[in-house]
C-alpha positions in Angstrom: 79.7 15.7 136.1 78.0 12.0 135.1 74.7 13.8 136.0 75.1 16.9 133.7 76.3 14.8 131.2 72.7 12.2 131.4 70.9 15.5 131.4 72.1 17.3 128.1 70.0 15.1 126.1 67.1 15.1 127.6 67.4 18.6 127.2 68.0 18.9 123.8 65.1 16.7 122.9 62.8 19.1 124.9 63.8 21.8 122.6 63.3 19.8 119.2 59.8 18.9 120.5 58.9 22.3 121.3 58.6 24.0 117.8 56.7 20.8 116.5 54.1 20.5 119.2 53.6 24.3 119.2 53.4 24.8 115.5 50.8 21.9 114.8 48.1 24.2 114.9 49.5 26.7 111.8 51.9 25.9 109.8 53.6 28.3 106.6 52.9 32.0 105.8 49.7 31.5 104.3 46.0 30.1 105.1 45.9 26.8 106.9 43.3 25.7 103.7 42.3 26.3 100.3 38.9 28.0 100.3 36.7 29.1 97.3 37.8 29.2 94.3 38.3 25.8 93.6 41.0 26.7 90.8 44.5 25.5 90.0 45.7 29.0 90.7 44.7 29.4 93.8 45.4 25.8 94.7 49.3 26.5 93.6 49.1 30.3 95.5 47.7 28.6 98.9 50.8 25.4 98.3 53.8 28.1 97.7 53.4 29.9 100.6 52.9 27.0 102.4 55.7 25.1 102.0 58.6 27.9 102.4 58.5 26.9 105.6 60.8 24.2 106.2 58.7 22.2 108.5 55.3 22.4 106.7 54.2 20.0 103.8 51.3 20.1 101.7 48.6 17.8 101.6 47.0 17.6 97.9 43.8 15.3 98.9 42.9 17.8 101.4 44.4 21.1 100.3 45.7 21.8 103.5 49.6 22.7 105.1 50.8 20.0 107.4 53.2 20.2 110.5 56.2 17.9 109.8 55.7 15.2 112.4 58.8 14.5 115.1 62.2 13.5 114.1 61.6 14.8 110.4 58.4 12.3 109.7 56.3 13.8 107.0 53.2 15.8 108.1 49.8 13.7 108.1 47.9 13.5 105.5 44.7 11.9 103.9 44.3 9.6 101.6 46.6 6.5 100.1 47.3 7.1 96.9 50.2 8.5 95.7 49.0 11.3 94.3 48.0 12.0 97.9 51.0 12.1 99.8 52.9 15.6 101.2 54.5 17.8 99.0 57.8 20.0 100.0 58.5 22.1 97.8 56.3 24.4 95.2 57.2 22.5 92.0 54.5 19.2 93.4 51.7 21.7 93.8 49.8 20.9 90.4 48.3 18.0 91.3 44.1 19.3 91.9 41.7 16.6 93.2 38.9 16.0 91.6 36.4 17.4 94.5 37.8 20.5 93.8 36.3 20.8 89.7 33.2 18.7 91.1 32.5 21.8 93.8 33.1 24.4 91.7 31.5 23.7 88.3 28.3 22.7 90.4 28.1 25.4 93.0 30.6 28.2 92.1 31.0 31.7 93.7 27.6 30.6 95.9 29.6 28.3 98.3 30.3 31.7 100.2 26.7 32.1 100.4 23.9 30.5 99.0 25.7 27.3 99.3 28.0 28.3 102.0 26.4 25.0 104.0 28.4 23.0 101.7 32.1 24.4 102.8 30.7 24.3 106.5 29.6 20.6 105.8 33.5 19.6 104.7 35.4 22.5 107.4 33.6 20.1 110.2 35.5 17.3 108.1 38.3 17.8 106.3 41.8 17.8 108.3 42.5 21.7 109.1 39.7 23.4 107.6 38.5 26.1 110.0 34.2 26.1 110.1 33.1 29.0 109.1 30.9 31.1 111.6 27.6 31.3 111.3 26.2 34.8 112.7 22.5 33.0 113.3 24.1 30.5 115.5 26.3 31.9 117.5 26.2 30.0 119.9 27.1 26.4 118.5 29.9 24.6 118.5 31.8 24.1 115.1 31.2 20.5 115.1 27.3 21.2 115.4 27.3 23.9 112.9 29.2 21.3 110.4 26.7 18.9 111.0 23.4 20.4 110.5 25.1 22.3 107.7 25.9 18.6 105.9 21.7 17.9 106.9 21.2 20.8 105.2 23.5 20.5 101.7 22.1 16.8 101.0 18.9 17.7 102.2 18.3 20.7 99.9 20.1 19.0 96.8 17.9 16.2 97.2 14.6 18.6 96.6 15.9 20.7 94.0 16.3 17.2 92.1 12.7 15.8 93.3 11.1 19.6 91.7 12.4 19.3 88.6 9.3 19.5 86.1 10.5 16.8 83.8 11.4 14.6 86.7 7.7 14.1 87.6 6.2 14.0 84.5 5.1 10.4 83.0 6.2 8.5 79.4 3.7 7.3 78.1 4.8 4.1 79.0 4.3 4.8 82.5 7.8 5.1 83.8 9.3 8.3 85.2 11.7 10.2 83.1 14.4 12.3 83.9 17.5 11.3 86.4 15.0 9.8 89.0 13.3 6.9 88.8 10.8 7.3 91.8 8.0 5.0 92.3 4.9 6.0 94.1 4.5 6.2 97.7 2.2 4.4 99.6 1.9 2.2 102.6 2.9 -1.0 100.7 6.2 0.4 98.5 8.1 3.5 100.4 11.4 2.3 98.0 12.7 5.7 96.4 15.0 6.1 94.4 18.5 7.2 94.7 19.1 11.2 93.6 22.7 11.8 91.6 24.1 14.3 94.0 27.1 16.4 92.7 28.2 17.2 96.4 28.1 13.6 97.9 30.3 12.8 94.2 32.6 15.8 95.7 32.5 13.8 99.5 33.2 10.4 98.2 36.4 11.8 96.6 38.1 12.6 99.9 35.4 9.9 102.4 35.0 7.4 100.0 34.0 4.7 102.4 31.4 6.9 104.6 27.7 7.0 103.9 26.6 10.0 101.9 23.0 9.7 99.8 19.7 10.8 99.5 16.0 9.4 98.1 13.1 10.6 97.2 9.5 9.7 97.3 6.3 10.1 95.6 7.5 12.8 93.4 4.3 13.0 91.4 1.9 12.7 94.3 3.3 15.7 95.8 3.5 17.5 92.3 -0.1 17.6 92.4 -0.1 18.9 96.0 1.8 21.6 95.2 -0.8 22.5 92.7 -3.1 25.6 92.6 -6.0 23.0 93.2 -4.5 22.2 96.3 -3.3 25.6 97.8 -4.8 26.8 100.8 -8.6 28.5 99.4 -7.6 26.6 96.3 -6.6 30.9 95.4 -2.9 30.6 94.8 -0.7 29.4 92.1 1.4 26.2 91.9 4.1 26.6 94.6 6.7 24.5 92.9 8.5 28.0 91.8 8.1 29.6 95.1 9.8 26.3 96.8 12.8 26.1 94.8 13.9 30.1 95.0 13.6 29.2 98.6 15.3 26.3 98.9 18.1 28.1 96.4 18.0 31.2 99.4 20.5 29.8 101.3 21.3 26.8 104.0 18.4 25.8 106.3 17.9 27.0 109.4 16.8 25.8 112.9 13.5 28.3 114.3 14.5 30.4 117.2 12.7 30.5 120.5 10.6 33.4 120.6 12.8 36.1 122.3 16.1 34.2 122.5 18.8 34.2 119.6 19.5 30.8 121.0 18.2 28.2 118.9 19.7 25.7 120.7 16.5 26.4 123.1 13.8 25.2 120.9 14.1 23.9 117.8 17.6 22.9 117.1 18.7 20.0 114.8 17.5 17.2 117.3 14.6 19.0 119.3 11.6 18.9 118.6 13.2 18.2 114.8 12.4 21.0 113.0 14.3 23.7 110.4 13.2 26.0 107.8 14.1 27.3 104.5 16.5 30.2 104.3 13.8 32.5 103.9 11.8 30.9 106.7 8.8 30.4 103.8 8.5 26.8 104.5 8.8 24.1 107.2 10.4 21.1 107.1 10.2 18.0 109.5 13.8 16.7 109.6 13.1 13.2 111.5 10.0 12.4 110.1 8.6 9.2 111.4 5.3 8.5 109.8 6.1 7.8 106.5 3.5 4.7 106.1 0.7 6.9 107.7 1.5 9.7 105.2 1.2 6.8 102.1 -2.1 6.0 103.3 -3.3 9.8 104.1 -1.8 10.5 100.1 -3.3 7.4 98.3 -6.2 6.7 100.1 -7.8 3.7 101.9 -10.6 2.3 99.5 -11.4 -0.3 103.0 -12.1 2.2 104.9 -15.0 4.6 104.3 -14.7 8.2 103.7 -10.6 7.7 103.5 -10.4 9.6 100.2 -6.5 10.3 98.8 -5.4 13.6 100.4 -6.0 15.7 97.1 -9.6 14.8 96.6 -10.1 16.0 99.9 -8.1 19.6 99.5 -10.2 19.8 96.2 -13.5 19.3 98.1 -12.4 21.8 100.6 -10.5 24.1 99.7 -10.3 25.5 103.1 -9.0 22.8 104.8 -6.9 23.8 108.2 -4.8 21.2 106.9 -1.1 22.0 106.8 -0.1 21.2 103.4 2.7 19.3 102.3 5.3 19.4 99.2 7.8 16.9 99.4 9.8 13.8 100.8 13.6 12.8 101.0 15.4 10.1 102.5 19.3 11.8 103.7 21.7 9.5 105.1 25.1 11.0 106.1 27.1 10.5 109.0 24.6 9.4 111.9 21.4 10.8 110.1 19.8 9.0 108.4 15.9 10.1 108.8 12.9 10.9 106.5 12.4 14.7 106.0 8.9 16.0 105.1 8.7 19.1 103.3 5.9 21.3 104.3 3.9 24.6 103.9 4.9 27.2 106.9 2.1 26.5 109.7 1.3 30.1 110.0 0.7 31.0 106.3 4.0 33.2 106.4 2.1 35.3 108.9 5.1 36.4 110.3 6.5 37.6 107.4 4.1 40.6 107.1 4.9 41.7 111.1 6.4 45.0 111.0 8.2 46.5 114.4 5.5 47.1 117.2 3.7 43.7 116.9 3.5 41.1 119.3 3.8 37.3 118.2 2.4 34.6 120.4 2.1 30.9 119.0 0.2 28.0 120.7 -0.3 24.6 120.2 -4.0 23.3 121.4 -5.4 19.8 121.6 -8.2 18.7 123.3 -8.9 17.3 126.9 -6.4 14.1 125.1 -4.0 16.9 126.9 -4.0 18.1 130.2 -5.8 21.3 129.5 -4.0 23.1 132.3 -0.5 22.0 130.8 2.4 24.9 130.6 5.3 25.2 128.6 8.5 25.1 131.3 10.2 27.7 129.2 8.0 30.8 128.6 9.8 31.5 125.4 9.8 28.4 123.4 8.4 28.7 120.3 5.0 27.1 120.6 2.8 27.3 124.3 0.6 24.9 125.3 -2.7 24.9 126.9 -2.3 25.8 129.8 -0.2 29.0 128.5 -3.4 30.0 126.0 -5.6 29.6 128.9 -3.7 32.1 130.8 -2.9 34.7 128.3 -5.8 34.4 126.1 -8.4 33.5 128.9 -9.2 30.4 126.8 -10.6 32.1 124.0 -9.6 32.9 120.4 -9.5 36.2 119.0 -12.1 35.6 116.6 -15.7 37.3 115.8 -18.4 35.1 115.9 -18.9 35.0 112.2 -15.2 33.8 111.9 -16.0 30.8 114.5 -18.8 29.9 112.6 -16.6 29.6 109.4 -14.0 28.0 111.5 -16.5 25.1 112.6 -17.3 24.5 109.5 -14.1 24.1 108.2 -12.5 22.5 110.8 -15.5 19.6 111.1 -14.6 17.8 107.8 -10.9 17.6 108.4 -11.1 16.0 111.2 -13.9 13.4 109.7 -11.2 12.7 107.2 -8.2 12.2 109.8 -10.8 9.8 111.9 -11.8 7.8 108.3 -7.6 7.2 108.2 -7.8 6.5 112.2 -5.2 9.9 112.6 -5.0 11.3 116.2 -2.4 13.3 118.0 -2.8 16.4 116.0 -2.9 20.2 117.0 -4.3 22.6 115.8 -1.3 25.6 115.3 -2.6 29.2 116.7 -0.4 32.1 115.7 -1.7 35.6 117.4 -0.4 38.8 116.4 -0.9 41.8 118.3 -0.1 45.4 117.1 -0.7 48.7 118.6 -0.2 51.0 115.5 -0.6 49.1 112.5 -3.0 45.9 111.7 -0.6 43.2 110.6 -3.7 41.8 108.3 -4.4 39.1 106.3 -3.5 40.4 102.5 -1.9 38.2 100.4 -2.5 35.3 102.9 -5.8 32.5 102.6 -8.8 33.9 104.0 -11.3 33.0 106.5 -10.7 31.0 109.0 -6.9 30.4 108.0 -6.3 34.1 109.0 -8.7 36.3 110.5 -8.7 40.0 111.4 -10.3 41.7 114.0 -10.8 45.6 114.3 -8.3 45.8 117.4 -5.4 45.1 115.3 -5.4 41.3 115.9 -4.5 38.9 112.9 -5.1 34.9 113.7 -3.8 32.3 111.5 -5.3 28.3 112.7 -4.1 25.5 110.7 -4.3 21.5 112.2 -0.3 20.3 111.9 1.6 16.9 112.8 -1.3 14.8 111.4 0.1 11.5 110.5 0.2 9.6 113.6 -2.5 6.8 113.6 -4.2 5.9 117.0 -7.1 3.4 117.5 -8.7 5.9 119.2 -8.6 8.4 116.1 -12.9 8.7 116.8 -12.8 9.8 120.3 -9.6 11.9 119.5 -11.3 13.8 117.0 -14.7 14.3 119.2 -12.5 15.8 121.7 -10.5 18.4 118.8 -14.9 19.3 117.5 -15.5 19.6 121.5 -12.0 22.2 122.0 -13.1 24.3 119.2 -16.7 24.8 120.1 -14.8 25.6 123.8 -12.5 28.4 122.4 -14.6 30.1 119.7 -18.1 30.4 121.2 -20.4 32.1 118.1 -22.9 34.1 120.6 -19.9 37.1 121.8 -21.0 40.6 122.5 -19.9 42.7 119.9 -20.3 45.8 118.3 -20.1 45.9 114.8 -16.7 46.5 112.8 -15.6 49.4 110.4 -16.2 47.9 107.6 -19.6 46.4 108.7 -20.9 50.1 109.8 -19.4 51.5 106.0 -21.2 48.4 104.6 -24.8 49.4 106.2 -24.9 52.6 105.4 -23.9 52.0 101.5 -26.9 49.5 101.8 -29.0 52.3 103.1 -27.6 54.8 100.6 -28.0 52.5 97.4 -31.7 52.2 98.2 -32.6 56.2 98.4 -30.6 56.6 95.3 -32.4 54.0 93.6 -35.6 55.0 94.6 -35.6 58.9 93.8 -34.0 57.8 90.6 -37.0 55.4 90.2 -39.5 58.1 91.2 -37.9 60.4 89.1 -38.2 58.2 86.0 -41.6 56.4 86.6 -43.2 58.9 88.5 -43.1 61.9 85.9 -43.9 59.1 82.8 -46.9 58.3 84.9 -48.0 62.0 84.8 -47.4 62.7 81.2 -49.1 59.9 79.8 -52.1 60.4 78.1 -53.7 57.2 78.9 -56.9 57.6 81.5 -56.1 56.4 85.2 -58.0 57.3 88.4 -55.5 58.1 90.3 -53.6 60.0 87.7 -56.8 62.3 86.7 -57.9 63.1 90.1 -54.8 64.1 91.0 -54.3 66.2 88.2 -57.8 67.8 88.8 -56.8 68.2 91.9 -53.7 70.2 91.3 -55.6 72.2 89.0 -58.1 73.6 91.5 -55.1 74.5 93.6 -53.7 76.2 91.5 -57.2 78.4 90.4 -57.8 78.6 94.3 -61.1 79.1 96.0 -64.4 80.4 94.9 -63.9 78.1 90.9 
C-alpha cells in the first residue's frame, strides 16, 4: 500500500508533462506564424485562432503561437518589453511591431518571390517560423538555406542602392549626393559608406543587438565601367539597367555542378565562393579578397609604367578578354562579413542561348605555373582543369586559325597590363559548346575572340577571370599565359574553307563579271560610236566592213 501510494504522483506528473512536451512543436488551430501580408488583419486572424487553445499564447515580437511552458508558465517569447510579452486571449492581439510595416511597405506582395530571400533570411531566425523550401536547393538544410538567403537580401539591397543614378553622380562641390556618401576606392582609402537598408531597419526591430549592414565602394568608378565605353567590343549599351532588373529577378543563387542538381558540389555559399543573379546574367564573388589589388587595377599606378586605370585600358581595347566588373559591397551579418565583387558572367551569357541537344564543357587554363597534366577529382564540377582540356579537347581550342590570330592579339596587351600592376594567378575561362542540330552562335554576344564559331556547330567564348591577385612574379607569370596560348591555338591548322567563306568568293568572282560586261557594255559601244579618229577603232571598223561585203571587194 505505502508503495502505490509514493507512486500515484509520479504518475500523474508523467501525464501533465506529456501534452506539454508533445505539443511544443504546434500549438492552436491555425499557422505556427504570421506570413505575408504583413497587415493588422491578418496579424489579429493568425492570433485568434491561436490562442483558443488553452495552452498556446501569442507572441507579438515574433508573431508566432507559443506552447505554455510546465506548471502553467507562460510560453517563450522574444523580446523584453512589455509590449512583447504573451498574449491569451484575442482581445491583446492589436499590438503590430514595427518590422511588420517596415517589410511590407518596402517589399510588399514580392516577399513570396522576388524577395522571398528576405522571409527565408528571418524563418532561419525568428522563434517558430518554418523556412520555406527552396525547389533549386533541395538538398540543403533549412539553416543553410536561411543563411545564404540573408547573404543574398543584404547583398542585393546593398547594389540596388550603390546603382542608383543620382547616387553616383557629383555636386559640383565634389561631394556625392544622394543617401550614400561613398568615397573613391583605391589602395590607400577602401572606407565606404554605410547603405540605409530598409530590411536590416526590419532585423534590428526583433535582433537589435546582432550585426546587420552593408557598404559600398567606388560607386562612380564602377559607374563608368558599366559604361558602353567599357562593354566588351565597346558594342553594347550601359549595363546599369540590365544589372538592376537582374538583381530585382529574384534571390541569388549558388552555380550548379554541370550535371548534378546538387549545388552543394561546386559552388555553394563557401566553395569556391561564388553565386549568381537570379537570372544567372551576372557573377558575383561573394568572399572577395583583393580589394587593395582591385584599387590599384581601377585607379592606376602612375609609379609603375604602363599601369594605366582599368578604363583607359578597356577604352584602348575594346576587346580586352578581361572579365569586366560592376560593383563592390561590404555585407556583414551573422558570421559574414566579406567583400563581394560584382561581375560580368565569364561566358558572355553563352549559356543562355543553349537550346536542348548542346553540350556545355567549361575549363579553366593557366599556364605551366600549373601542373599541366592536373584533373579535376569530380568530373562534373563546374570548371575542368588542364589536365581535363588536354584529355577532351586534345590540348587544342576550337578555333580557326584566323580566330587564334585575333585571339593573340587580344590577349597580348591584357596581360602587359596585368604584369605593369605585377597581377598573376589568372585563368583564362574557356566555355565550349557542342551541338549536333543547331549552331548555338555568337549573335547578340561580343565578337571575335570573346566568342567564336566554327562550321561544325562549335561556339567558344575565352575571357581571362580572377585577376586581382598580385605576385612578384607577375612577368614570368604572364610569359607563361603568351606561351599557353600560342600552345592551344596554333595559326597554321589544315582547314578547308567555311560556308560563308566559299559564298564570300564566289560573290567576289561574280561582282567582277558583272562589273566588267556592264563596263564593256557602256565604254565599249561609246568607243565605237564616236566620231573622233582612232587606229584601233577605224581598222576595226574597216575591217567589219569587208566582212560583211565578203570576198572578191
Amino acid at each position: 500500500m505505502r508503495y502505490g501510494m509514493q507512486m500515484m504522483p509520479m504518475q500523474r506528473v508523467w501525464l501533465v508533462l506529456v501534452p506539454v512536451v508533445a505539443g511544443s512543436d504546434a500549438c492552436g488551430h491555425g499557422p505556427p506564424s504570421v506570413s505575408p501580408p504583413f497587415d493588422q488583419k491578418h496579424s489579429a486572424d493568425v492570433c485568434k485562432q491561436c490562442v483558443t487553445s488553452s495552452n498556446c499564447q501569442w507572441c507579438p515580437l515574433s508573431q508566432s503561437c507559443g506552447t505554455k511552458r510546465m506548471m502553467g508558465f507562460d510560453a517563450k517569447c522574444m523580446g523584453n518589453g512589455d509590449n512583447d510579452k504573451p498574449v491569451d486571449t484575442g482581445r491583446d492581439c492589436g499590438y503590430l511591431p514595427p518590422w511588420m510595416p517596415i517589410l511590407e511597405d518596402a517589399y510588399g506582395a514580392s516577399l513570396e518571390k522576388a524577395n522571398s530571400d528576405v522571409m527565408r533570411c528571418l524563418q532561419g531566425r525568428v522563434e517558430r517560423w518554418k523556412v520555406w523550401p527552396d525547389s533549386e536547393l533541395k538538398s540543403w538544410p533549412s539553416a543553410k538555406i536561411s543563411e545564404f538567403s540573408c547573404m543574398s537580401t543584404l547583398l542585393r539591397e546593398a547594389a540596388l542602392t550603390s546603382l542608383s543614378t543620382h547616387q553616383v553622380q557629383l555636386k559640383e562641390q565634389g561631394e556625392w549626393s544622394g543617401t550614400i556618401q561613398a568615397r573613391a576606392l583605391s589602395a590607400e582609402d577602401l572606407e565606404g559608406h554605410e547603405v540605409h537598408s530598409k530590411f536590416c531597419e526590419a532585423y534590428h526591430v526583433l535582433f537589435p543587438h546582432e550585426a546587420c549592414k552593408a557598404k559600398v565602394f567606388g560607386a562612380q568608378e564602377f559607374a563608368e565601367l558599366r559604361q558602353k565605353a567599357a562593354s566588351p567590343g565597346g558594342a553594347f549599351p550601359d549595363i546599369t539597367a540590365d544589372l538592376e532588373r537582374s538583381l530585382r529577378s529574384g534571390p541569388l543563387r549558388p552555380p550548379k555542378s554541370k550535371d548534378s542538381n546538387d549545388p552543394m558540389r561546386q559552388g555553394s555559399m563557401l566553395e569556391p565562393g561564388f553565386a549568381t543573379t537570379y537570372d544567372g546574367r551576372f557573377t558575383i564573388s561573394i568572399r572577395f579578397e583583393e580589394f587593395k589589388n582591385l584599387g590599384k587595377l581601377i585607379h592606376g599606378q602612375s609609379s609603375k609604367e604602363g599601369a594605366i586605370p582599368m578604363r583607359s585600358h578597356l577604352r584602348r581595347h575594346p576587346y580586352s578578354l578581361l572579365q569586366r566588373i560592376y560593383g563592390l559591397v561590404r555585407v556583414k551579418m551573422l558570421d559574414f562579413d566579406e567583400f563581394c565583387l560584382i561581375m560580368a558572367n565569364e561566358g558572355y551569357n553563352l549559356e543562355k542561348k543553349i537550346q536542348g541537344g548542346a553540350a556545355v564543357t567549361r575549363y579553366d587554363l593557366k599556364g605551366k605555373s600549373r601542373n599541366q597534366k592536373k584533373k579535376r577529382t569530380d568530373p562534373n564540377a563546374y570548371a575542368l582543369l588542364n589536365g581535363d582540356f588536354q584529355e577532351r579537347e586534345d590540348n587544342q581550342l576550337p578555333l580557326r586559325n584566323w580566330q587564334c590570330k585575333a585571339l593573340k592579339k587580344k590577349a597580348v596587351p591584357d596581360i602587359g597590363w596585368l604584369e605593369s600592376h605585377g597581377m598573376a594567378g589568372y585563368s583564362f575561362f574557356v566555355e565550349i559548346a557542342k551541338s549536333e542540330r543547331t549552331m548555338v552562335g555568337c549573335s547578340g554576344l561580343p565578337g571575335v575572340p570573346l566568342c567564336n564559331e566554327r562550321s561544325d556547330r562549335t561556339t567558344t567564348t575565352v575571357a581571362i577571370v580572377d585577376y586581382a591577385k598580385s605576385s612578384s612574379a607577375a612577368m614570368k607569370f604572364g610569359g607563361y599565359m603568351e606561351d599557353f596560348i600560342e600552345d592551344v591555338c596554333i595559326m597554321n591548322k589544315k582547314e578547308s574553307l567555311e560556308s560563308w567563306q566559299i559564298f564570300l568568293v564566289v560573290g567576289v568572282f561574280a561582282v567582277m563579271l558583272l562589273a566588267g560586261a556592264l563596263a564593256c557594255w557602256k565604254y565599249g559601244a561609246d568607243f565605237m560610236r564616236s566620231t573622233q579618229p582612232h587606229e584601233l577603232r577605224d581598222q576595226s571598223l574597216e575591217m567589219t566592213a569587208r566582212n560583211v561585203r565578203g570576198p572578191g571587194y
